[in-house]
C-alpha positions as CSV (number, residue, x, y, z in Angstrom):
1,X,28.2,-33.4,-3.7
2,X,30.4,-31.2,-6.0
3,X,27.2,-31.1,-8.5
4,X,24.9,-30.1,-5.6
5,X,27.5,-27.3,-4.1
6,X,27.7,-26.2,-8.1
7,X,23.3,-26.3,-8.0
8,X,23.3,-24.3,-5.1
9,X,25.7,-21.9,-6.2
10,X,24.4,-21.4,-9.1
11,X,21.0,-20.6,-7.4
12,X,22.0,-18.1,-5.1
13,X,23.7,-16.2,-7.8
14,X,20.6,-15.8,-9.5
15,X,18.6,-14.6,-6.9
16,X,19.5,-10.7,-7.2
17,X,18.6,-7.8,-5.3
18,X,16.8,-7.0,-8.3
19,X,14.4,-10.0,-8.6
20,X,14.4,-10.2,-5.0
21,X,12.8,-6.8,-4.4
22,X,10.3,-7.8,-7.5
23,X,9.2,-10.8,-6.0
24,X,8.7,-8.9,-2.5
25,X,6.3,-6.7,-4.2
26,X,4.4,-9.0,-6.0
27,X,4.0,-10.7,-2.9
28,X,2.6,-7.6,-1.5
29,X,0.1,-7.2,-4.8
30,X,-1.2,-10.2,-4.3
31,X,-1.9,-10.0,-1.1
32,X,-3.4,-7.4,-0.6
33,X,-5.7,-8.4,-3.7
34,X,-6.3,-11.7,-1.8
35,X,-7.4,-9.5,1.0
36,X,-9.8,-7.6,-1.1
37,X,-11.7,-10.5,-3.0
38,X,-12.0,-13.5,-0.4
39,X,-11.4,-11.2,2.9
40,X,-13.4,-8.0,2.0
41,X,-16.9,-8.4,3.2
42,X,-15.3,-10.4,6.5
43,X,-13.3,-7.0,7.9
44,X,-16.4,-4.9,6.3
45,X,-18.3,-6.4,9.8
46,X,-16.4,-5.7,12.1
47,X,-14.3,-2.3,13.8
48,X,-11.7,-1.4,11.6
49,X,-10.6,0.9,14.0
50,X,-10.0,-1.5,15.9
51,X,-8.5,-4.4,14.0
52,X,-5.7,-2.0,13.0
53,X,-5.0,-1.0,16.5
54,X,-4.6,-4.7,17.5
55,X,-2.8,-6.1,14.1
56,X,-0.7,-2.6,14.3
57,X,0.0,-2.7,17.8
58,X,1.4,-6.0,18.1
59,X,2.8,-5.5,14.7
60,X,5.0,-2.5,16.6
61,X,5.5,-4.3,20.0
62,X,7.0,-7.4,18.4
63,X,9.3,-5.1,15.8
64,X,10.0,-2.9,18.6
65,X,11.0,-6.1,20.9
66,X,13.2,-7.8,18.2
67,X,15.0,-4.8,17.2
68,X,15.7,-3.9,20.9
69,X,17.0,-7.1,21.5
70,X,19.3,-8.2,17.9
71,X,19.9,-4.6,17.0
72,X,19.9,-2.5,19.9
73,X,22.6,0.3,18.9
74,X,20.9,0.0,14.8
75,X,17.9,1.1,16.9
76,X,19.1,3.9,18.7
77,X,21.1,5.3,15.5
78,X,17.4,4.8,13.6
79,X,15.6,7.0,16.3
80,X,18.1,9.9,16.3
81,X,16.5,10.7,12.7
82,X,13.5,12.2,14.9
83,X,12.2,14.4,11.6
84,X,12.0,10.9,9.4
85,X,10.2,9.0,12.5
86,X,7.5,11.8,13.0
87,X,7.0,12.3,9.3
88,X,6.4,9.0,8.9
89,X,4.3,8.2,11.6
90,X,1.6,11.1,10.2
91,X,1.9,9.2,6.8
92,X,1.0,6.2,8.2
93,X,-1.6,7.5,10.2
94,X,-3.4,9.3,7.7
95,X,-3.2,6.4,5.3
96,X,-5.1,4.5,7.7
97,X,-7.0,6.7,9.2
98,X,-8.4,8.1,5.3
99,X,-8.7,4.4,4.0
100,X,-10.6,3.0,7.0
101,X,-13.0,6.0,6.7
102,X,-13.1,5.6,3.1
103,X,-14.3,2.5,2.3
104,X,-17.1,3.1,5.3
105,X,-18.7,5.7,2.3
106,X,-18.1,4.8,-1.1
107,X,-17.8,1.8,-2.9
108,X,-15.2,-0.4,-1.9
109,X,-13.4,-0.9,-5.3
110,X,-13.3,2.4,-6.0
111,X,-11.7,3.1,-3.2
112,X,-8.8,0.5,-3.4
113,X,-8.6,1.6,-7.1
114,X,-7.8,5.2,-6.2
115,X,-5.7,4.0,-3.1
116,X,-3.4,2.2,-5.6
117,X,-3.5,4.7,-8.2
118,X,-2.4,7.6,-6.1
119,X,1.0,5.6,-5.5
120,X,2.8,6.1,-7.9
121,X,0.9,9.5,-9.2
122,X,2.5,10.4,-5.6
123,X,5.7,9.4,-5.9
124,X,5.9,11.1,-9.6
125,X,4.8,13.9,-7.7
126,X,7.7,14.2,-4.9
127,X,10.6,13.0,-8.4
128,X,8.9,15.3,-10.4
129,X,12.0,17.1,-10.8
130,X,13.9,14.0,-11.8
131,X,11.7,13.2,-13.8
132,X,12.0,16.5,-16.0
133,X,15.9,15.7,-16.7
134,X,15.6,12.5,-17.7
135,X,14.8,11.7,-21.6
136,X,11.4,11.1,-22.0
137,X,12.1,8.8,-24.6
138,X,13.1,6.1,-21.6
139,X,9.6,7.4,-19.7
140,X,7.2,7.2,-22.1
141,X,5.3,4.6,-21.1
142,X,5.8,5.4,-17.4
143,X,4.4,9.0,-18.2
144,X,1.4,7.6,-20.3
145,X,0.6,5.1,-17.9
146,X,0.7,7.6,-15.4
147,X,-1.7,9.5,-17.3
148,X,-4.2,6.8,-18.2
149,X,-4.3,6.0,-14.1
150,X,-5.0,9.7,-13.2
151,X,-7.7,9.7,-16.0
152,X,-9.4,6.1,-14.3
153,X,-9.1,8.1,-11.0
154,X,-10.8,10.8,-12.5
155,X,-13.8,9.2,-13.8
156,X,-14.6,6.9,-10.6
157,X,-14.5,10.0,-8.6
158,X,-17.2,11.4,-11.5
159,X,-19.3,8.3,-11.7
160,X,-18.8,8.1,-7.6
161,X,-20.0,11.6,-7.2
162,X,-23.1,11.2,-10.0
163,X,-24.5,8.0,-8.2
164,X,-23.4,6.1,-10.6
165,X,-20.8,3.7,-8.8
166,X,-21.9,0.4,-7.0
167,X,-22.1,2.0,-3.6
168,X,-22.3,5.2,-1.8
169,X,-23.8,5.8,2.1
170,X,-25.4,9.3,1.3
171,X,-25.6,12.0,-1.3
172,X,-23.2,13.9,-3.2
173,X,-21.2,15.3,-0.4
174,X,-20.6,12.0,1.1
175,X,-19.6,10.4,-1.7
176,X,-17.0,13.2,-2.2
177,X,-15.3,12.9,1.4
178,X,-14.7,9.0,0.6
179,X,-13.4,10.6,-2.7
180,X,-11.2,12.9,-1.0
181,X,-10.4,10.7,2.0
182,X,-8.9,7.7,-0.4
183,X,-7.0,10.8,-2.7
184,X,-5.5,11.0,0.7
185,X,-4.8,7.7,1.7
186,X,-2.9,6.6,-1.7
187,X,-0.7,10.3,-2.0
188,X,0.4,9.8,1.7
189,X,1.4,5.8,1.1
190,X,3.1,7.4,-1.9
191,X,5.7,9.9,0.9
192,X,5.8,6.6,3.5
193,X,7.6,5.1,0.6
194,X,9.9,7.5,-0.2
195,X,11.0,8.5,3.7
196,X,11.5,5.0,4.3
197,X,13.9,4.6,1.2
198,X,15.3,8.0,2.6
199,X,15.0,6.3,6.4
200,X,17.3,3.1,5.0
201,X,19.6,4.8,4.1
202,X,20.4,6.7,7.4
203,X,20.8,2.8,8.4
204,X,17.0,1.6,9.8
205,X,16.6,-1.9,8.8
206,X,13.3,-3.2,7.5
207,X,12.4,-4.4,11.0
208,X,12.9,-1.5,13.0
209,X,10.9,0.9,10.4
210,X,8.0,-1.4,10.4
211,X,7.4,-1.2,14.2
212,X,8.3,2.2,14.6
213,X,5.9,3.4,11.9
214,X,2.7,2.7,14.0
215,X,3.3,4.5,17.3
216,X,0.9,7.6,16.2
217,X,-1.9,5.2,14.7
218,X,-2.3,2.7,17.4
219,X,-3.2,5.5,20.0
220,X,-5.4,7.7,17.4
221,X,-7.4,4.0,16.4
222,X,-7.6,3.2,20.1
223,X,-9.6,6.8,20.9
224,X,-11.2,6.0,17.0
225,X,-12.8,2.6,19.1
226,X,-13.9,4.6,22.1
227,X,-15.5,7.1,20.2
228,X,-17.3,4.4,18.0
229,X,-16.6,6.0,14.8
230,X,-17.0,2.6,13.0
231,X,-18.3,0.5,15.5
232,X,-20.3,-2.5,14.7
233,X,-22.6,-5.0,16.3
234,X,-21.1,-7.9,18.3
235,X,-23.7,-10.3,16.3
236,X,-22.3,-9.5,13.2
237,X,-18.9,-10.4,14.1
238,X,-18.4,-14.1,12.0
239,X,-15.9,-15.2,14.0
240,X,-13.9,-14.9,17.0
241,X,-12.0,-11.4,17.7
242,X,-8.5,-13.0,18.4
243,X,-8.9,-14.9,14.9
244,X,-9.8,-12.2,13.1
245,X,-6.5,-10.3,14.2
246,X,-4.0,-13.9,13.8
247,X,-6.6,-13.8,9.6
248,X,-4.9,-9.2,9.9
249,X,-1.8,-10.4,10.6
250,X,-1.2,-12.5,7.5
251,X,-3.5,-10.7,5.0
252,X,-2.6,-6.9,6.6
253,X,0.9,-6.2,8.3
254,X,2.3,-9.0,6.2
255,X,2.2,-7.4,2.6
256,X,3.2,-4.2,4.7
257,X,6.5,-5.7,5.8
258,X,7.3,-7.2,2.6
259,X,6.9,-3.6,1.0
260,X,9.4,-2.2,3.6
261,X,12.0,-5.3,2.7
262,X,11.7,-4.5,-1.0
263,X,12.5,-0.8,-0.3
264,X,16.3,-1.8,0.4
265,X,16.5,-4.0,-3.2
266,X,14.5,-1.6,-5.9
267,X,13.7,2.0,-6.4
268,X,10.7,3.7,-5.0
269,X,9.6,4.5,-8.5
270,X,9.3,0.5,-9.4
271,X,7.6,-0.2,-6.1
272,X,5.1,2.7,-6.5
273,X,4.3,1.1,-10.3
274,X,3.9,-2.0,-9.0
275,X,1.8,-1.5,-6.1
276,X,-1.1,0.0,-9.0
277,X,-1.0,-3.0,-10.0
278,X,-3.2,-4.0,-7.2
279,X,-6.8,-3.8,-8.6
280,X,-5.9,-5.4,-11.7
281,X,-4.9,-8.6,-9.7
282,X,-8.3,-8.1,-8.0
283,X,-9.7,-8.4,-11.3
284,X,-7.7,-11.2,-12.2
285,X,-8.9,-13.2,-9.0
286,X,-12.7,-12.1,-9.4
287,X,-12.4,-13.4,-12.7
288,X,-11.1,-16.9,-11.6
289,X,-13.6,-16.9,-9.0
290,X,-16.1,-16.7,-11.1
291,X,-17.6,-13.5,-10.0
292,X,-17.2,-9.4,-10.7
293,X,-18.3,-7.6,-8.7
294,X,-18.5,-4.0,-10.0
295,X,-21.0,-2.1,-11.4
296,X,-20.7,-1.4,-15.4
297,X,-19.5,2.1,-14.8
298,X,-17.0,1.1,-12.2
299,X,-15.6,-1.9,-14.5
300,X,-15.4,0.8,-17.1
301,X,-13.0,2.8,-15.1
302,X,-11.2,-0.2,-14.0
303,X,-10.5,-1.2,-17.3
304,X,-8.6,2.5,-18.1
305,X,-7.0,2.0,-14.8
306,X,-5.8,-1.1,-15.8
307,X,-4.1,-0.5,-19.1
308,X,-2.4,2.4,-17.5
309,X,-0.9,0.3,-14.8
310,X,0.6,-2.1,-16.9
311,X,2.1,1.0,-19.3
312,X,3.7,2.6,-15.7
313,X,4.9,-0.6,-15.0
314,X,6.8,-1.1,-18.6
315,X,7.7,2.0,-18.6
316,X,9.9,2.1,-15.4
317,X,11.9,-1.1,-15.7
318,X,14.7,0.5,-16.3
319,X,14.7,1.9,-12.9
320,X,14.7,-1.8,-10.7
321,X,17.7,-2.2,-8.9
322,X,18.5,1.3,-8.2
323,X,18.1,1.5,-4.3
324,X,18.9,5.5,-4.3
325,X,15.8,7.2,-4.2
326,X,15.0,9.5,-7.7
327,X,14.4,12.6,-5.3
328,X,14.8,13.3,-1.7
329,X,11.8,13.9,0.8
330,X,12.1,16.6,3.6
């Protein structure tokens, strides 16, 4: 018994904040590349619109339920911060809103690719003035990486716009909306992560700012379903509607919610870095699988992409562990 007391000891002091948080947004990277590779073409056939509102919806009901019930006075101190809640709420809104439409025009790929590069060019961004006064000795692979991901981003968009890329519904123009619309999607993912690092600290525990974040999405993909803006055939559905939502569930709100728990363990700067590393675990799993599916050019850009992920990545492992956000967000 002494020895097993001493093992389990032992075990818990080794599980840090720091590797905590790290292992929450792995978890997240992976899947959400899971999602991508084996799920993909499954939510391509059916609403997204309205998917999200059900996976979101009771996603924010049963948040909203739990935190009224084991933290009801944490919740009413979390909902006095009325400029954090509304902010975020638009964030999440137009991340979903801009990635749903998104990957309706352009290629898939690309879009997830400029999704996840966006992050942390966001985040950089909003820190950019911490970032001036620190040495760049200690950022230069951060600031290389960074500038390898905004060159990948820069040449799917190209190869997107010249018809080059594996998919596009339209001409030119169209292909620029999906362009613009997952530019969007990634830069506003980037600000949800830095007001709910500015959020945690007023006090709002991971489950209260995961349920409160959908309350303007649900409503705005509700009217998105009446309207039919991505509607799809009931005959292409695979499956049956309430399994498809339990399938969102694991593969969509659960990543989401282990994001939001690593944002009280590790800087928004490390989660931003390691959330681009998304497409290059897509990669990873394609390749397992036994199957890529890009087109050259795409792969092409996916390679840069890649590369400069892992630099950002390196380059800001210095700041893991620091919860206190690198700039503040209005």
């Amino acid at each position: 018994m002494p020895f097993q007391n001493e093992f389990l000891t032992h075990t818990a002091m080794q599980i840090t904040p720091r590797r905590l948080g790290l292992t929450y947004c792995l978890g997240y990277v992976f899947l959400e590349a899971f999602q991508a590779v084996y799920l993909g073409s499954l939510f391509q056939q059916v609403d997204s619109f309205r998917l999200g509102a059900w996976v979101f919806g009771l996603s924010f009901l049963g948040c909203a339920l739990l935190a009224g019930v084991l933290y009801p006075n944490e919740l009413k101190t979390a909902l006095r911060s009325r400029s954090i809640v509304v902010s975020l709420n638009i964030m999440v809104a137009l991340t979903w809103c801009c990635y749903f439409l998104a990957v309706q025009l352009i290629e898939p790929a690309i879009v997830f690719t400029i999704f996840s590069g966006m992050v942390p060019l966001g985040t950089a961004f909003a820190q950019r003035k911490a970032i001036a006064t620190s040495p760049m000795k200690n950022q230069r692979g951060e600031v290389i990486g960074l500038a390898l991901i905004l060159l990948a981003i820069l040449f799917l968009a190209l190869i997107t716009l010249s018809g080059h890329s594996g998919f596009v519904r339209g001409g030119w123009a169209t292909a620029l909306a999906g362009v613009v619309l997952a530019v969007i999607s990634g830069t506003a993912t980037a600000y949800v992560i830095l007001l709910s690092v500015k959020w945690h600290e007023q006090g709002a525990s991971p489950v209260i700012q995961f349920g409160m974040r959908f309350m303007l999405y649900v409503p705005i993909a509700l009217m998105a379903v009446q309207l039919g803006i991505d509607a799809k055939p009931e005959a292409s559905i695979p499956m049956a509607f309430p399994a498809l939502v339990l399938i969102g569930m694991v593969v969509i709100a659960l990543p989401l919610f282990l994001m939001q728990k690593a944002i009280s363990l590790v800087s928004a700067s490390f989660i931003a870095a390691l959330t681009a590393l998304g497409p290059a675990m897509v990669f990873v799993l394609q390749l397992l699988d036994g199957r890529i599916a890009y087109a050259p050019a795409t792969l092409a850009g996916l390679a840069i992409y890649i590369v400069g992920a892992l630099l950002a990545v390196s380059g800001i492992d210095s700041d893991v562990g620091s919860v206190v956000p690198d700039a503040q967000v209005a």
